[in-house]
Residue frames as qw, qx, qy, qz and C-alpha x, y, z in Angstrom:
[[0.531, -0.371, -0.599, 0.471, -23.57, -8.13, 1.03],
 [0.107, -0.745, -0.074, -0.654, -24.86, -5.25, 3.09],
 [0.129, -0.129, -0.631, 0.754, -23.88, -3.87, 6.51],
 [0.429, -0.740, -0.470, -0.218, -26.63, -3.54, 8.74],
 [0.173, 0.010, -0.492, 0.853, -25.94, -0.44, 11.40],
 [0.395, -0.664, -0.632, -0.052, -28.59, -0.39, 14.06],
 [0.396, 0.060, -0.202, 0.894, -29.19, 2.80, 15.52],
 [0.151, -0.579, -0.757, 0.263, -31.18, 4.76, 17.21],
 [0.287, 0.586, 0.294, 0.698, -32.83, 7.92, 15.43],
 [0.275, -0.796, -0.017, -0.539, -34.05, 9.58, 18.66],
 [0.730, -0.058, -0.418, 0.537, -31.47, 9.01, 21.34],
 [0.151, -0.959, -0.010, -0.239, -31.03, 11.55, 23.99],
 [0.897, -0.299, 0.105, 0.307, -27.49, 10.37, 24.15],
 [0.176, 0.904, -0.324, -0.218, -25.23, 13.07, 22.86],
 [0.325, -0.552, 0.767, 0.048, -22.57, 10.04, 23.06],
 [0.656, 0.204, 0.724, 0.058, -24.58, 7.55, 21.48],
 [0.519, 0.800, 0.227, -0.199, -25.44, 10.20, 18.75],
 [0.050, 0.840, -0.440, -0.312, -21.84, 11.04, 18.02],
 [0.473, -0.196, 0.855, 0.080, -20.94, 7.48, 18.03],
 [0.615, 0.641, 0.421, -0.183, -23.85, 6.76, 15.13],
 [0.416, 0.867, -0.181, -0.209, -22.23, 9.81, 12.99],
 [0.118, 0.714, -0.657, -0.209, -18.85, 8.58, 13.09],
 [0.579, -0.047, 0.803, 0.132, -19.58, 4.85, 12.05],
 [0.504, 0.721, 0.389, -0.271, -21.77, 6.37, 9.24],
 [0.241, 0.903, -0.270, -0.231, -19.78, 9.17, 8.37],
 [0.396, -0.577, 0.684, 0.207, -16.83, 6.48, 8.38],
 [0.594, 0.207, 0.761, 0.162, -18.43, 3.89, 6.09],
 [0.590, 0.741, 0.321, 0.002, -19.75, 6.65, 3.46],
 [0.039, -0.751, 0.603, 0.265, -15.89, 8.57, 3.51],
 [0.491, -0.219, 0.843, 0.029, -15.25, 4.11, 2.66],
 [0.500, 0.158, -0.550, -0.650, -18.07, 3.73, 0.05],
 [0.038, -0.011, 0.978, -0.203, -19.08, 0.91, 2.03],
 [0.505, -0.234, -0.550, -0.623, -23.03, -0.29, 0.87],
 [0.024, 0.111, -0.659, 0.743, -24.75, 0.36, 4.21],
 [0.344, -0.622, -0.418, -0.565, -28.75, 0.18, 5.47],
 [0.050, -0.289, 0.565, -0.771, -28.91, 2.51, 8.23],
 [0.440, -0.391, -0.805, -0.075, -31.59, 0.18, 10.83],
 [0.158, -0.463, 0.383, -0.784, -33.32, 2.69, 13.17],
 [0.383, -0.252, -0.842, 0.285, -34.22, 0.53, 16.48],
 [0.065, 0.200, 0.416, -0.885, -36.32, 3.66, 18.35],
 [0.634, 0.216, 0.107, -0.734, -39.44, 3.48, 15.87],
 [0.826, 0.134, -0.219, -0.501, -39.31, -0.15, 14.97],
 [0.682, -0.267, 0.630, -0.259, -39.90, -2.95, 17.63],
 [0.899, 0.425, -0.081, 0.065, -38.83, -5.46, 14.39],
 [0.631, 0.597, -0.389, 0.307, -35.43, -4.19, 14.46],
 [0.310, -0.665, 0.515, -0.444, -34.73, -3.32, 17.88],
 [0.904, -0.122, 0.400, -0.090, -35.56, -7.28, 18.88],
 [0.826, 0.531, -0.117, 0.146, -33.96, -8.28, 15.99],
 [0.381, 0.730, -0.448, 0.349, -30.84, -6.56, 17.03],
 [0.511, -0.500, 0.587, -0.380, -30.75, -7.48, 21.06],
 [0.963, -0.018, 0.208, -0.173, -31.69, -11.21, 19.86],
 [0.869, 0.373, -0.034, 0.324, -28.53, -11.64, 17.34],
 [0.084, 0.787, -0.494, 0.359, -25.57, -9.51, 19.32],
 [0.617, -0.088, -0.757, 0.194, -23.71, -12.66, 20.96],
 [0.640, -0.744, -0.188, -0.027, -24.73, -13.19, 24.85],
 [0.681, -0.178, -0.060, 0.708, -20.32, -12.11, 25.16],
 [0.484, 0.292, 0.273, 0.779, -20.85, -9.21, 23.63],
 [0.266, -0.729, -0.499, -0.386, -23.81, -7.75, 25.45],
 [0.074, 0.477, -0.576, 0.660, -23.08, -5.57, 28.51],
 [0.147, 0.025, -0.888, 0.436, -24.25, -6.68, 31.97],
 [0.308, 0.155, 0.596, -0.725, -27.25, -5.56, 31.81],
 [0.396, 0.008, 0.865, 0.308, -27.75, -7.25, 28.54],
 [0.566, 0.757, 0.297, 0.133, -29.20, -4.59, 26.04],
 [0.615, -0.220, 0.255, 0.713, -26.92, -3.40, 23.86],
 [0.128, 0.868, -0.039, -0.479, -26.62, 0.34, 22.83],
 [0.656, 0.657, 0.305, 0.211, -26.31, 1.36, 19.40],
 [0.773, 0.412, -0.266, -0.402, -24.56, 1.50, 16.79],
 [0.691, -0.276, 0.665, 0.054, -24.29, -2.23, 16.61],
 [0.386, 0.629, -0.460, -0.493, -22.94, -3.32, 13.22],
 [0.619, -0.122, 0.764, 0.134, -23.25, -6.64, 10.87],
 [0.198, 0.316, -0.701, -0.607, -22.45, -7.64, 7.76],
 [0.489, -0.104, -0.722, -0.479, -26.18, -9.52, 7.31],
 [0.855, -0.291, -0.352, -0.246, -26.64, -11.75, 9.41],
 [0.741, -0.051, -0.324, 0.585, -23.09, -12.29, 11.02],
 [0.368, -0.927, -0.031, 0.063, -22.54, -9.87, 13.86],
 [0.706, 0.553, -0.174, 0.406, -19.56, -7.64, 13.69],
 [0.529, -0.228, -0.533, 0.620, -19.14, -5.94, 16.36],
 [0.127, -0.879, -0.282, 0.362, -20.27, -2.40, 18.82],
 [0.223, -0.908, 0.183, 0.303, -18.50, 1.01, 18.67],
 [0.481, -0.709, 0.506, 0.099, -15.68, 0.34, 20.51],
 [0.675, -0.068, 0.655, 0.334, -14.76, -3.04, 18.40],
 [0.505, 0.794, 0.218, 0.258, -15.72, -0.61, 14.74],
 [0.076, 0.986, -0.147, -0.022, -13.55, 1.98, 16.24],
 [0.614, -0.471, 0.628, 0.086, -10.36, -0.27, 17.02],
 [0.718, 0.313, 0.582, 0.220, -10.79, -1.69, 14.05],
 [0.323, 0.940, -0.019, 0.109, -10.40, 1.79, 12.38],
 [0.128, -0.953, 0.270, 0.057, -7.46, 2.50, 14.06],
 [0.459, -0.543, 0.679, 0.182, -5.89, -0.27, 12.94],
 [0.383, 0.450, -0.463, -0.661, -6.89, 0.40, 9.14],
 [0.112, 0.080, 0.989, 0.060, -8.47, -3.40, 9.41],
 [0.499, 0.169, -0.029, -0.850, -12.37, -1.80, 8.31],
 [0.495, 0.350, -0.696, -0.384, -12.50, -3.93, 5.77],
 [0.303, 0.015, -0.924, 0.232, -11.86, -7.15, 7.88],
 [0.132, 0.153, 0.666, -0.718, -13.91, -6.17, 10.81],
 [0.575, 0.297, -0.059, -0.761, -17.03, -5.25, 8.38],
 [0.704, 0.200, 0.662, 0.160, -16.34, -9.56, 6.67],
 [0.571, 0.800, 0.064, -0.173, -15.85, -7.18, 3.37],
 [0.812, 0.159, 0.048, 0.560, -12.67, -8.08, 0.68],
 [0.189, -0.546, 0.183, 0.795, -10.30, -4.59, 0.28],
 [0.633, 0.732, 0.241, -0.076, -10.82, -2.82, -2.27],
 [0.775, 0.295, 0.064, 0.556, -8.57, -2.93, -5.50],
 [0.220, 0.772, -0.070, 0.592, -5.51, -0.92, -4.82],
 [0.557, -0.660, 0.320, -0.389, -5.29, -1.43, -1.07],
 [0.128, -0.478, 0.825, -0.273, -2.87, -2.94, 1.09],
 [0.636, -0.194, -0.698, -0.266, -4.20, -6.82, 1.25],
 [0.704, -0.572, -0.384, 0.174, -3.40, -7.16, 5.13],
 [0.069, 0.799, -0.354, 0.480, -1.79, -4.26, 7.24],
 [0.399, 0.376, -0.551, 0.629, 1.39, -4.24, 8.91],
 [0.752, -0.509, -0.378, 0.182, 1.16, -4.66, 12.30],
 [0.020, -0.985, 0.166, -0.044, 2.12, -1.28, 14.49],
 [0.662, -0.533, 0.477, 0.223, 5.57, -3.80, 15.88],
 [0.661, 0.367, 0.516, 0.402, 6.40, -5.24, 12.09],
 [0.394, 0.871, 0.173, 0.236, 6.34, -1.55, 10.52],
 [0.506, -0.798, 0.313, 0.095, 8.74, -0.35, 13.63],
 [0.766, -0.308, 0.491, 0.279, 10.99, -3.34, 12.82],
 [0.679, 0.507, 0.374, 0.377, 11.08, -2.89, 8.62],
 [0.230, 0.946, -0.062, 0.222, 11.84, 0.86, 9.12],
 [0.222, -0.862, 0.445, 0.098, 14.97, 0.25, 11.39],
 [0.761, -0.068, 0.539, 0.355, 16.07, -2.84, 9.36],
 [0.563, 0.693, 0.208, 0.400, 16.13, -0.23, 6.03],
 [0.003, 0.985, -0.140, 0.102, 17.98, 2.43, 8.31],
 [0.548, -0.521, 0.507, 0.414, 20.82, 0.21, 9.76],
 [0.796, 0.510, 0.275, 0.175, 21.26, -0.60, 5.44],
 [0.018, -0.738, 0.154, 0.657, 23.98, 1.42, 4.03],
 [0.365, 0.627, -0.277, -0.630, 24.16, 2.10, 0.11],
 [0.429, 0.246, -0.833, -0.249, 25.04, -1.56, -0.90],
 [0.727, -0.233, -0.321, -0.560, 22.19, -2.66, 1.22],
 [0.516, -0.129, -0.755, 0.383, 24.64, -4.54, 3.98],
 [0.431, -0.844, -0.305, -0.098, 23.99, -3.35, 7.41],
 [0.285, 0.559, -0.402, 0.667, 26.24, -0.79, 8.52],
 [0.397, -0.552, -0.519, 0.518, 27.43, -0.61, 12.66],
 [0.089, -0.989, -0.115, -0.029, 27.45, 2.20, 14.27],
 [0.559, -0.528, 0.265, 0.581, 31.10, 2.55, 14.25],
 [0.417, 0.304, 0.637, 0.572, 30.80, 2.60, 10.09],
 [0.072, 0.867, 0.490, 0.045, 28.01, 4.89, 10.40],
 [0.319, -0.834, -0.093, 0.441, 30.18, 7.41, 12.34],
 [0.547, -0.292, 0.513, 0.593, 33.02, 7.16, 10.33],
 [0.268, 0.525, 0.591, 0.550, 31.18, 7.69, 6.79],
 [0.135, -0.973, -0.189, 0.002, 29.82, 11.09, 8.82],
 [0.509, -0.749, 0.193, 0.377, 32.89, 12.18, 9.90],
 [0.480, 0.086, 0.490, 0.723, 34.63, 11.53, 6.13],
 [0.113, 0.780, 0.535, 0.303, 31.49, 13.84, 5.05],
 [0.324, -0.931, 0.100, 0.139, 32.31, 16.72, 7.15],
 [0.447, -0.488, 0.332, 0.673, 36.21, 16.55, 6.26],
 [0.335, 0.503, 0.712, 0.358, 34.73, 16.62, 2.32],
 [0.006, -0.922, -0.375, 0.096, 32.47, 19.63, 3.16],
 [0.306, 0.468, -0.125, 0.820, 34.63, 22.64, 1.46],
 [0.412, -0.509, -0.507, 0.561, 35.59, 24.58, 4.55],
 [0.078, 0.826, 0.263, 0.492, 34.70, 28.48, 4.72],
 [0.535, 0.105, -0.448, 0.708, 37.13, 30.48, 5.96],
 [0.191, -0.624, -0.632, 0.418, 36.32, 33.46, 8.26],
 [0.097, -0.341, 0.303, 0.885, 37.34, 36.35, 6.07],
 [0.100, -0.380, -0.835, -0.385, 34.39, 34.35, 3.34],
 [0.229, -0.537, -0.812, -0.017, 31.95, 34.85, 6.26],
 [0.121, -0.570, -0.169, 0.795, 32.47, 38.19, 6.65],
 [0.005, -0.029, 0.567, 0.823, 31.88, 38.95, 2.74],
 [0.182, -0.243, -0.547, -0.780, 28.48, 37.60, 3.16]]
């Protein structure tokens, strides 16, 4: 399988041009087997692309601005729906490609990671859940513990 990123080699979009680098630059940082499609010197691809981006996906005036991205034939999605998809480490998915070995199969959700880190902090040492009344209390034995240092010490050093 190969992504197809349509794009446009002579843009006078400074926005469209940045947008280009960082789907590139993102897939070759990924290793991700890419053929960059340039849509400004060949009326093949450019049609090609406007003809197979869904009629939802198109803006209102219904050509759609590069880089538009698919995994063959199957349309993945603009930008905006590559960048979102970054930021929520889901590449992989969004591109129709498997993870590669070593990687997380499906990431945590941002509410699910929230919820696993304060269900390992309320834990205390035998893994029950401690209140906050326990909590305090286990501080407060720590601090009587703590060798004390007189003031006559803190003058020595």
């Amino acid at each position: 399988m190969v992504i197809k990123v349509f794009l446009a080699s002579s843009s006078g979009s400074t926005a469209i041009k940045k947008k280009q680098q960082d789907v590139l630059g993102f897939l070759e940082a990924l290793k991700v087997d890419y053929a960059p499609l340039d849509i400004a010197c060949n009326e093949d691809n450019r049609m090609w692309m406007r003809e197979n981006v869904p009629v939802e996906k198109k803006p209102t005036n219904g050509i759609p601005l590069p880089p538009q991205i698919f995994n063959e034939e199957s349309y993945c999605g603009d930008y905006e729906t590559f960048f979102d998809a970054k930021e929520d480490n889901a590449v992989f998915a969004f591109l129709g490609l498997p993870p590669p070995p070593g990687s997380k199969k499906a990431p945590m959700k941002q509410e699910e990671a929230q919820e696993e880190v304060e269900d390992e902090e309320a834990k205390g040492e035998d893994d029950q859940p401690v209140s906050e009344e326990e909590e305090e209390l286990r501080q407060l034995e720590e601090e009587e513990e703590a060798p004390e240092v007189t003031e006559q010490e803190e003058e020595d050093e």
